[in-house]
C-alpha positions as CSV (number, residue, x, y, z in Angstrom):
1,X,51.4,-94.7,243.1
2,X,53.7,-97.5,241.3
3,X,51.6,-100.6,240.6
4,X,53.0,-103.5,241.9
5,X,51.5,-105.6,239.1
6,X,53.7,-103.8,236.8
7,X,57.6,-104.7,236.1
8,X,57.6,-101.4,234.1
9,X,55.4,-98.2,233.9
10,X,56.4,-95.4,231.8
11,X,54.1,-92.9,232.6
12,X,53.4,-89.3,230.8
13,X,56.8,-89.4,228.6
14,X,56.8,-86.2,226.5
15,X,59.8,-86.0,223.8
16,X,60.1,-83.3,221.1
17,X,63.0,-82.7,218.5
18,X,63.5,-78.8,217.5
19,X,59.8,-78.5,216.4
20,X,58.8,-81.8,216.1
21,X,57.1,-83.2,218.8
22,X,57.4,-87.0,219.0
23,X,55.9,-88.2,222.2
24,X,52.9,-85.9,223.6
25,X,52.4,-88.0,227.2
26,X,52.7,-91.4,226.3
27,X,51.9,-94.3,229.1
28,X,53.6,-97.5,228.9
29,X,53.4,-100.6,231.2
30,X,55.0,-104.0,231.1
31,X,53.9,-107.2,233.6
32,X,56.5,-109.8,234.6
33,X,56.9,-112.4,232.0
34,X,54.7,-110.8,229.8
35,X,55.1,-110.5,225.5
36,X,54.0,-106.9,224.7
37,X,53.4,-105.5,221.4
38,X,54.4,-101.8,220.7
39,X,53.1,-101.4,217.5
40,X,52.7,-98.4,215.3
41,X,53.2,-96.6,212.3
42,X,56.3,-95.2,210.6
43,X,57.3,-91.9,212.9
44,X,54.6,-92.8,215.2
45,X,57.3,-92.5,218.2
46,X,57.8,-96.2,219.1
47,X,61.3,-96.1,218.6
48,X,62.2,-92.8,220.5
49,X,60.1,-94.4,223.6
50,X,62.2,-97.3,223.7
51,X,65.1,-95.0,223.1
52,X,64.2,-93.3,226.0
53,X,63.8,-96.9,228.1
54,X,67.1,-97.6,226.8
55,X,68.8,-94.9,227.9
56,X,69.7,-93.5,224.4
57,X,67.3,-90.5,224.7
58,X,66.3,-88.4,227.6
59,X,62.2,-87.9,228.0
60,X,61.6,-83.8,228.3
61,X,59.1,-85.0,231.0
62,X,57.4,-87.6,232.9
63,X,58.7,-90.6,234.5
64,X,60.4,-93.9,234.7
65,X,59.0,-96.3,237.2
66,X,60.8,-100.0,237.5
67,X,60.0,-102.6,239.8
68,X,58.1,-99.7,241.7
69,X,61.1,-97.4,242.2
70,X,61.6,-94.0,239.6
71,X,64.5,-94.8,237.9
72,X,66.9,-92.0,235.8
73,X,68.9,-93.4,232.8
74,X,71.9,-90.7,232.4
75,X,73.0,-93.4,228.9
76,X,72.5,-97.2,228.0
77,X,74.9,-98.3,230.4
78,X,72.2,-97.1,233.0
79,X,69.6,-99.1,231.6
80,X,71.4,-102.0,230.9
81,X,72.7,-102.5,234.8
82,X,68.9,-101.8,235.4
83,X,67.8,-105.7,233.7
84,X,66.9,-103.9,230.0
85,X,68.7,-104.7,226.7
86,X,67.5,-103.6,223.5
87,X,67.9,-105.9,220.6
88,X,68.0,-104.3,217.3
89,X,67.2,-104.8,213.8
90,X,70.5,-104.5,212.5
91,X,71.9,-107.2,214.8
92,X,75.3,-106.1,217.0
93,X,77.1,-109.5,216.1
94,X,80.6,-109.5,214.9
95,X,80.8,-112.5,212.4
96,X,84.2,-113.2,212.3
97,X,84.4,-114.0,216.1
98,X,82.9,-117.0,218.0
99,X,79.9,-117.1,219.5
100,X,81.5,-117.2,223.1
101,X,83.4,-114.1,221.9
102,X,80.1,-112.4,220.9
103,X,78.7,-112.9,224.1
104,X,81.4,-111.5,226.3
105,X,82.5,-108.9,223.6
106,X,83.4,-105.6,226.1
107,X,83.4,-107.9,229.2
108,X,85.7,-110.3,228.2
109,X,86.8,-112.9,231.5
110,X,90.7,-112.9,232.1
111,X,92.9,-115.6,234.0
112,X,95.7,-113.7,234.7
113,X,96.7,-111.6,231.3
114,X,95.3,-114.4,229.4
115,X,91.9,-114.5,227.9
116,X,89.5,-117.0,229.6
117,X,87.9,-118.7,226.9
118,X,87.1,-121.8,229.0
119,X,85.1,-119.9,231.5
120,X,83.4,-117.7,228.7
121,X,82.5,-120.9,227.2
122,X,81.3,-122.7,230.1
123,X,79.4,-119.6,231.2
124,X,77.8,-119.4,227.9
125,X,76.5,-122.9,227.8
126,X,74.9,-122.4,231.0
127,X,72.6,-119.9,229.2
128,X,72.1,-121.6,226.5
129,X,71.1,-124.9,228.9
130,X,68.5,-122.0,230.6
131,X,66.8,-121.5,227.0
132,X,67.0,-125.2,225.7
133,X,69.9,-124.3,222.9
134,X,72.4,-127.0,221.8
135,X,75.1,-124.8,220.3
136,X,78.9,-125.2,220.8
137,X,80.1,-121.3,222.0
138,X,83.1,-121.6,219.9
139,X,81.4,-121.6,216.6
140,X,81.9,-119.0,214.1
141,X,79.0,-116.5,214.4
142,X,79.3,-116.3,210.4
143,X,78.1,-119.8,210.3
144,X,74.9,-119.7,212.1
145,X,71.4,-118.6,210.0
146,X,69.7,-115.6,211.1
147,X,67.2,-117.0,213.8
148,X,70.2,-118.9,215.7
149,X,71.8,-114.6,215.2
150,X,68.5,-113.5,216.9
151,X,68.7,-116.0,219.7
152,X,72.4,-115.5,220.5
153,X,71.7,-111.6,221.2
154,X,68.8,-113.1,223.7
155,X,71.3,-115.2,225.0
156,X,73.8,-112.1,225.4
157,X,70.7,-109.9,227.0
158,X,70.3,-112.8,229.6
159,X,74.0,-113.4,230.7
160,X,73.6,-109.9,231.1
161,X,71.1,-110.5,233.6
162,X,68.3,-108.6,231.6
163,X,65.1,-108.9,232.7
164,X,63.2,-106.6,229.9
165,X,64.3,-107.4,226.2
166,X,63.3,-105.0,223.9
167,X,62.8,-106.3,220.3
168,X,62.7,-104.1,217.4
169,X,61.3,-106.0,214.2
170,X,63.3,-109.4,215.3
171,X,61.3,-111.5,212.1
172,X,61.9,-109.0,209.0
173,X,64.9,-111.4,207.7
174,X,63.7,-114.8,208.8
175,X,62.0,-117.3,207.2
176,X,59.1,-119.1,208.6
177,X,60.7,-121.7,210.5
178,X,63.2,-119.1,211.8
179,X,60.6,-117.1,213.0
180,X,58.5,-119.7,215.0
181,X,62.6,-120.9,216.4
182,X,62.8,-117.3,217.8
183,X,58.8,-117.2,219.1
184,X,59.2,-120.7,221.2
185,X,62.6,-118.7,222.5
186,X,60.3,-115.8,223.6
187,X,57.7,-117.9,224.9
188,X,60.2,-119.7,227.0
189,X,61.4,-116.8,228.6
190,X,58.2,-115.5,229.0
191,X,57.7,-118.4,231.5
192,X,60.7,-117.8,233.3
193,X,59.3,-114.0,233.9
194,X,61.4,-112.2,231.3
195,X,59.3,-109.3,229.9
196,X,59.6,-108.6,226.5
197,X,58.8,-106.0,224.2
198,X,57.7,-106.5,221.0
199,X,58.0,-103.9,218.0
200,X,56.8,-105.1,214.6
201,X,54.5,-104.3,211.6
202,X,53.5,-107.7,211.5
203,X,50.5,-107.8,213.1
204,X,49.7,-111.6,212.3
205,X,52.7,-112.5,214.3
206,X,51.7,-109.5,216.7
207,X,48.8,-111.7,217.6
208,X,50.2,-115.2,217.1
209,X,53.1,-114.6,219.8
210,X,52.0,-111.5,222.2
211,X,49.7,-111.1,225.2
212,X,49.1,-108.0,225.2
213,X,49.8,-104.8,222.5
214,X,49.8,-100.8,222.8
215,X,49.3,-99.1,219.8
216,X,50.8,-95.4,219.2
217,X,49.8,-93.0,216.6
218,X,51.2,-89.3,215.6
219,X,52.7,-89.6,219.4
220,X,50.0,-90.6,221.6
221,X,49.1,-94.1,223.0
222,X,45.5,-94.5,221.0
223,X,44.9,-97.7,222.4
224,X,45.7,-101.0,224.3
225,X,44.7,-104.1,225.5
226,X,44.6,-108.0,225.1
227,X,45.7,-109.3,221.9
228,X,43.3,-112.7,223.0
229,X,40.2,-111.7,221.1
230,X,41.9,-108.9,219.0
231,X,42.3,-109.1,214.8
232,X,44.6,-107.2,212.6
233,X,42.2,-105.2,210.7
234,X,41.4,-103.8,214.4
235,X,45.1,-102.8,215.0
236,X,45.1,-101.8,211.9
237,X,42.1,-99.3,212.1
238,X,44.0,-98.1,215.7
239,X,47.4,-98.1,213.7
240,X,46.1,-95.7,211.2
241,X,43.1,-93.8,212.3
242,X,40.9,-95.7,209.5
243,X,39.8,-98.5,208.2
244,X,42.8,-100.5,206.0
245,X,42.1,-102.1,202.6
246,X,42.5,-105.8,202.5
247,X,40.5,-107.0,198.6
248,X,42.6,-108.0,196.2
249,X,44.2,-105.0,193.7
250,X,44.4,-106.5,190.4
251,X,42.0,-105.2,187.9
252,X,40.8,-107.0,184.7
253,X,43.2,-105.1,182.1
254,X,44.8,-105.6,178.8
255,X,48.8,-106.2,178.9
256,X,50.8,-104.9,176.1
257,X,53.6,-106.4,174.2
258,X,56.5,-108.4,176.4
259,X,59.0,-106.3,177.4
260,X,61.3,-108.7,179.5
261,X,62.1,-112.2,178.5
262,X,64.4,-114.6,180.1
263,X,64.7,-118.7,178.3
264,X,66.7,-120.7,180.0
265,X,68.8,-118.3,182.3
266,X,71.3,-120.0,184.7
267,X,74.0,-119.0,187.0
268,X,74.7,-122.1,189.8
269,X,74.6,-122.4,192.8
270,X,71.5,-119.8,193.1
271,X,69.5,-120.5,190.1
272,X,68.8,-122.9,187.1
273,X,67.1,-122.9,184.0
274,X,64.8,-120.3,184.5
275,X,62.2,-118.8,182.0
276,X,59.6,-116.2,181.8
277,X,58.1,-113.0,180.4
278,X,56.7,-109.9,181.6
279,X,54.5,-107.8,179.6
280,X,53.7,-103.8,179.4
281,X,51.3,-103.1,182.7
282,X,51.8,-106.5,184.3
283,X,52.6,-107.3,188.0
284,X,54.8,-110.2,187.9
285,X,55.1,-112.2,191.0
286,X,58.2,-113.9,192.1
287,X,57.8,-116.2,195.4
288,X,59.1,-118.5,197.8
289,X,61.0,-119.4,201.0
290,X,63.9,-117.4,201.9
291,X,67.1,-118.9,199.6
292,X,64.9,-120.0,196.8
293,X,67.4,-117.8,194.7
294,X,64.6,-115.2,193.5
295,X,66.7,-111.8,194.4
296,X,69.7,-113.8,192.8
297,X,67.9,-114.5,189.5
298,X,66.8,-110.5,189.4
299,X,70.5,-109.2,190.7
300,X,71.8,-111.1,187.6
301,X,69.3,-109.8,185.4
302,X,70.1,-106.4,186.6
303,X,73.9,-107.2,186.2
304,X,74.8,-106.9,189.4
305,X,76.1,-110.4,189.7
306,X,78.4,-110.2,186.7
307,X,77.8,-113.6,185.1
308,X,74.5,-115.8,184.3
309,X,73.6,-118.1,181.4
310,X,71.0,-118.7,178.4
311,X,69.2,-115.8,176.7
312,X,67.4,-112.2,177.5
313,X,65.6,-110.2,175.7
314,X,64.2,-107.0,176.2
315,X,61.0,-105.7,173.8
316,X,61.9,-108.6,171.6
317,X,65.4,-107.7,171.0
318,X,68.7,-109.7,172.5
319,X,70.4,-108.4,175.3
320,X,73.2,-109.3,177.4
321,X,73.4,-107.9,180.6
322,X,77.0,-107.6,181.8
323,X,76.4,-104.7,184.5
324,X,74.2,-102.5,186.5
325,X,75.6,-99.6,184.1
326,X,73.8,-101.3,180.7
327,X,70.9,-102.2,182.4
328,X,70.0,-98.8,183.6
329,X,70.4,-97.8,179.7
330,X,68.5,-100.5,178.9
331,X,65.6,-99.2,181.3
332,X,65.8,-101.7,183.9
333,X,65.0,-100.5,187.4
334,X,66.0,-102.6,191.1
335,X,64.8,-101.6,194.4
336,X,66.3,-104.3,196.4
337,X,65.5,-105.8,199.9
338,X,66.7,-104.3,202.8
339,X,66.5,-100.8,202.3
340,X,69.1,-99.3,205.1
341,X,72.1,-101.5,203.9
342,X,71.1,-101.6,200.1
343,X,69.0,-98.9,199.3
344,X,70.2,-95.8,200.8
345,X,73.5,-94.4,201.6
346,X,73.2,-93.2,205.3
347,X,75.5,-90.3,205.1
348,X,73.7,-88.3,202.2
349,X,70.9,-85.9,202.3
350,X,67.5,-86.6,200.8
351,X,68.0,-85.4,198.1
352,X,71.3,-86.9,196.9
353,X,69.7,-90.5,197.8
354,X,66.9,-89.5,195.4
355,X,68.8,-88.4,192.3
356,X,71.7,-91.2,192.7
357,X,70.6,-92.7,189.5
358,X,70.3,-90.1,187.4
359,X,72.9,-87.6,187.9
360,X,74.0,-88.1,184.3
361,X,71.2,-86.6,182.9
362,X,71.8,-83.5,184.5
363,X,75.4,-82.7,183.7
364,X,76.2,-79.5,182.2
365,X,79.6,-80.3,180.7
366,X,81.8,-81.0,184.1
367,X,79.3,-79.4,186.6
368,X,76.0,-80.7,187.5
369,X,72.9,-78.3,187.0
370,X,71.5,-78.8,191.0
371,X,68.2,-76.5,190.3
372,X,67.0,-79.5,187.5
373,X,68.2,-82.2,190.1
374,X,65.7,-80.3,193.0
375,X,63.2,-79.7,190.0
376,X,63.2,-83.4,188.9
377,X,62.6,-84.8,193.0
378,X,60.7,-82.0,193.8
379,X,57.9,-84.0,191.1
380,X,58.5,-87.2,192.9
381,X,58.3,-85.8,196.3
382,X,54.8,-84.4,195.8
383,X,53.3,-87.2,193.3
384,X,54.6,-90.3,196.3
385,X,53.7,-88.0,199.3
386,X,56.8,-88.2,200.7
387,X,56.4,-86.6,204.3
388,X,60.2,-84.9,204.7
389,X,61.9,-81.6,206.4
390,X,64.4,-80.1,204.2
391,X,65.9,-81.7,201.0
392,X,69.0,-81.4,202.9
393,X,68.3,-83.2,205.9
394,X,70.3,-86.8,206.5
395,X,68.1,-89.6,204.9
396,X,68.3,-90.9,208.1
397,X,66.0,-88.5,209.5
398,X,62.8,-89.7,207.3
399,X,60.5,-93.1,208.6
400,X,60.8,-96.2,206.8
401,X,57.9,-95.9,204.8
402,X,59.4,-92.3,203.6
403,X,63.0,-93.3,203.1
404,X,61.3,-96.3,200.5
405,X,59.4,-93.4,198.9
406,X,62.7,-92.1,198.3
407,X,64.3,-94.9,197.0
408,X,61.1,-95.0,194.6
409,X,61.5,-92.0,193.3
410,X,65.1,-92.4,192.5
411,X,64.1,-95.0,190.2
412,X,60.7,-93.0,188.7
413,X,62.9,-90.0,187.8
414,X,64.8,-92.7,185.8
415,X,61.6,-93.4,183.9
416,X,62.3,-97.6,184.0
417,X,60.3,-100.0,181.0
418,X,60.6,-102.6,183.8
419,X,60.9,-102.1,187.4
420,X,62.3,-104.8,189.5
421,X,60.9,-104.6,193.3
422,X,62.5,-107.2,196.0
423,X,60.3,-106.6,199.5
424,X,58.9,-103.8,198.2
425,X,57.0,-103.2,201.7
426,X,59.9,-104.4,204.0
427,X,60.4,-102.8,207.3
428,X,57.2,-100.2,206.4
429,X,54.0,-99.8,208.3
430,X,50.3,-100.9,207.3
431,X,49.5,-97.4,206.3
432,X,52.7,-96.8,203.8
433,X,52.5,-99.9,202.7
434,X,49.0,-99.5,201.0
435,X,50.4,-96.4,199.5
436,X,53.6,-97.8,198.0
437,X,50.6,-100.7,196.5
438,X,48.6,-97.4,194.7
439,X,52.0,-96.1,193.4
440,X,53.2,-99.8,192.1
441,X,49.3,-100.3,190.5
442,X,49.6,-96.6,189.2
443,X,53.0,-97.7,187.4
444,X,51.9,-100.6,185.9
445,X,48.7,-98.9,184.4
446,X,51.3,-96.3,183.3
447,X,53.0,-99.6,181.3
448,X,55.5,-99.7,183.3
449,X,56.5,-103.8,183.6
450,X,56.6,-104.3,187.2
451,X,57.8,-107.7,188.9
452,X,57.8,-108.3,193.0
453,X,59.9,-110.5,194.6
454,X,58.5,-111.3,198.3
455,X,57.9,-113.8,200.9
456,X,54.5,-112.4,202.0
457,X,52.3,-114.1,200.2
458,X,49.4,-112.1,201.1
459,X,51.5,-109.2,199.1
460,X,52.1,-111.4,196.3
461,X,47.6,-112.2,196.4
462,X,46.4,-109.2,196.3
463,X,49.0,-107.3,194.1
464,X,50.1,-109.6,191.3
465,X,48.3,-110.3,188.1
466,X,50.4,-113.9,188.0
467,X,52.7,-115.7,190.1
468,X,55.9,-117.8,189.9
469,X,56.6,-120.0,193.0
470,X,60.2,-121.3,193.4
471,X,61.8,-123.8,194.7
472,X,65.4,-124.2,195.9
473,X,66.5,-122.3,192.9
474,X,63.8,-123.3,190.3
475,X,60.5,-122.4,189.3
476,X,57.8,-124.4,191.3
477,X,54.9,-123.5,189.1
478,X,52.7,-120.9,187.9
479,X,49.3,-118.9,189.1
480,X,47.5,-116.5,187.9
481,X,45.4,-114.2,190.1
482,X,42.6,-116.3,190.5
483,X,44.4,-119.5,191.8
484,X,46.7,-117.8,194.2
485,X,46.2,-119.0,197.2
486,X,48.4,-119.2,200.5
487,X,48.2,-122.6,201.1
488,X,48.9,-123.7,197.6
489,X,51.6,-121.3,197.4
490,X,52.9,-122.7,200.5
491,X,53.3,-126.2,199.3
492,X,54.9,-125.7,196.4
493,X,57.5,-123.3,198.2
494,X,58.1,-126.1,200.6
495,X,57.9,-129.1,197.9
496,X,58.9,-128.2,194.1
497,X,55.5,-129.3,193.1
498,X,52.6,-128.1,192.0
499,X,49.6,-128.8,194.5
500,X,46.8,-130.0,193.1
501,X,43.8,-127.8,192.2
């Protein structure tokens, strides 16, 4: 019988792809005006149940029950009319139109064959007076930072009359103060009964803004309940089926020669005067709020921004670095931050994402020899446990966690002397981000010169042997692994100065 304490009750949902089953009976329910946490690991099937909520996928079996009346969703249209809109991660914004344009894009109002942009606009600021937003709707969506992006999707769900908002890892781009912008706009709509549905690997925020979480693993709802009370290692434990490492990962170790050297290097408006070294098996930390020009110091370094200033040398020699092409024959590696628009290319297989780099090396006069290519990942894919179907599958078709794995292994098959990682751990669950920590620990004892770039300072604690903070394009100050702390970090990050010890 539907429960009339619920808004939503998914009950039994069973969803299986060719051979892979993704959803064996899986019970979801949603209160009025309640923040719920669906969290999960990479593949564990959070994404096809909202799917399925959102009228993108059809369940195989079970049923939809809202506002205690089964409900059918023949496409996202369905569920849409029904009070649900799914925000996702790659937000559905076009920049070069207003906001006011944004929000009615599809719908737009017409007075006679002319556009009504003084009714859009006037409609739109009566839902941004019902959140408590002072924006004008006829600014430039390009101009706004990526919270105000977050909250103008919200706004778009709402004029849409949505009453569930599904969320799907709404804080991986923000910085602090952008996240806690979009959490008192979910908390205020949580007062005005909007239910909203939370998907992240964040389980700190998971707890800081959610009542209540549901935790799937390999397909099945393992457990649920009140986050009041709740800690992450315990969603981590349900999350993974075991009990998740959280020490420090540095070891006492000797560090060979340097191997990377920058004096001096500038290149304005990002970064200026910047120096520092990285030595043979040393995890370098790079840290800071988001815009603190970190991945612009490392893209130039990698020559992907064409132009800097002051010296580099690599193993004690002079380099200039003028393009990605020289420093890939110099041995310089980049995984860069967010994987689906920079790391991967979305319409090649596996196995072409995983040999980009090094096709070179396996040219046979004008052909390419494909057995070493398969030979060369086929090493990769075993040593970083990369859980895939066949080679020649989409990329798209892997997890998060395994489509980093294979942006890793491009790089490994490359054999880097310094390997460049910015959010290494972006977008990836709690279990395959412990394993992509073994495999950059296992590099670095290899003597491999490894430097992160991330705004998790937890990350940057327990992986890196030092740590540079920076500060609106400069360097902060320096820790080493046993004065990293989060506050200290914090305060430099947020002032330029060191804090005192």
């Amino acid at each position: 019988m539907p429960n009339a304490a619920y808004k939503l009750e998914m009950r039994g949902i069973c969803k299986q792809f060719d051979h892979n089953v993704v959803l064996k009976g899986v019970d979801f329910c949603l209160k009025p005006g309640e923040i719920h946490a669906l969290i999960g690991e990479n593949g564990a099937g959070k994404s096809t149940l909202m799917n399925i909520l959102g009228g993108v996928l059809r369940a195989d079996a079970g049923e939809i029950v809202l506002d205690g009346q089964p409900v059918h969703f023949a496409g996202p249209a369905d569920s849409l009319r029904a009070g649900i809109a799914f925000i996702h991660q790659e937000l559905n914004l076009v920049n070069d139109l207003a906001i006011y344009e944004n929000m009615f894009i599809g719908r737009e109002l017409r007075k006679g064959w002319k556009l009504d942009a003084a009714e859009m606009c006037r409609r739109s600021r009566e839902v941004f007076e019902r959140i408590g937003l002072d924006i004008d709707p006829r600014r430039m969506v390009r101009d706004l930072d990526a919270s105000y992006k977050q909250i103008v999707e919200i706004a778009r769900a709402l004029l849409q009359e949505a009453r569930i908002i599904i969320m799907d890892e709404p804080t991986t781009s923000l910085t602090e103060v952008e996240i806690a912008r979009v959490f008192d706009m979910m908390r205020t709509l949580s007062a005005q009964g909007v239910s909203i549905v939370f998907i992240s690997h964040k389980l700190k925020e998971v707890l800081s803004v959610c009542h209540c979480y549901t935790v799937l693993r390999d397909g099945q709802m393992v457990a649920h309940g009140e986050t009041r009370g709740a800690t992450t290692e315990q969603l981590a434990y349900h999350m993974v089926g075991h009990d998740v490492r959280v020490e420090k990962l540095q070891v006492e170790k000797r560090l060979g020669a340097p191997v990377l050297e920058a004096k001096d290097v500038s290149c304005e408006p990002w970064f200026r005067r910047i120096s520092f070294c990285v030595r043979a098996g040393e995890i370098l930390g790079f840290t800071g709020l988001l815009g603190d020009g970190r991945s612009e110091l490392f893209q130039a370094l990698f020559g992907a921004l064409g132009r800097y200033e002051g010296a580099v040398e690599l193993e004690g020699k002079p380099v200039r670095i003028a393009n990605t092409t020289r420093a890939l024959e110099l041995g310089i590696g980049y995984v860069p931050r967010n994987r689906k628009e920079n790391g991967i290319v979305r319409d090649l297989s596996i196995l072409e994402n995983g040999s980009l780099v090094t096709l070179d090396r396996f040219q046979r006069g004008p052909l390419l020899d494909h057995g070493a290519i398969r030979r060369a990942f086929d090493v990769q894919r075993r040593d970083l446990h990369i859980k895939m179907g066949d080679e020649s599958d989409l990329i798209t078709s892997l997890s998060g966690g395994n489509q980093q794995k294979v942006v890793l292994a491009k790089w490994l098959t490359a054999g880097p002397k310094v390997l460049i990682f910015d959010n290494p751990t972006q977008g990836v669950d709690v279990g395959a981000k412990e394993e992509i920590y073994d495999i950059i620990l296992r590099l670095a004892q290899q003597g491999v010169a490894i430097v992160i770039l991330s705004s998790e300072a937890q990350e940057i604690i327990r992986l890196c042997d030092r740590a540079l903070v920076m500060y609106h394009g400069a360097i902060a100050g320096e820790l080493d692994y046993t004065q990293m702390d989060e506050t200290v970090m914090m305060h430099m990050a947020t002032s330029g100065e060191p804090a005192a010890q």
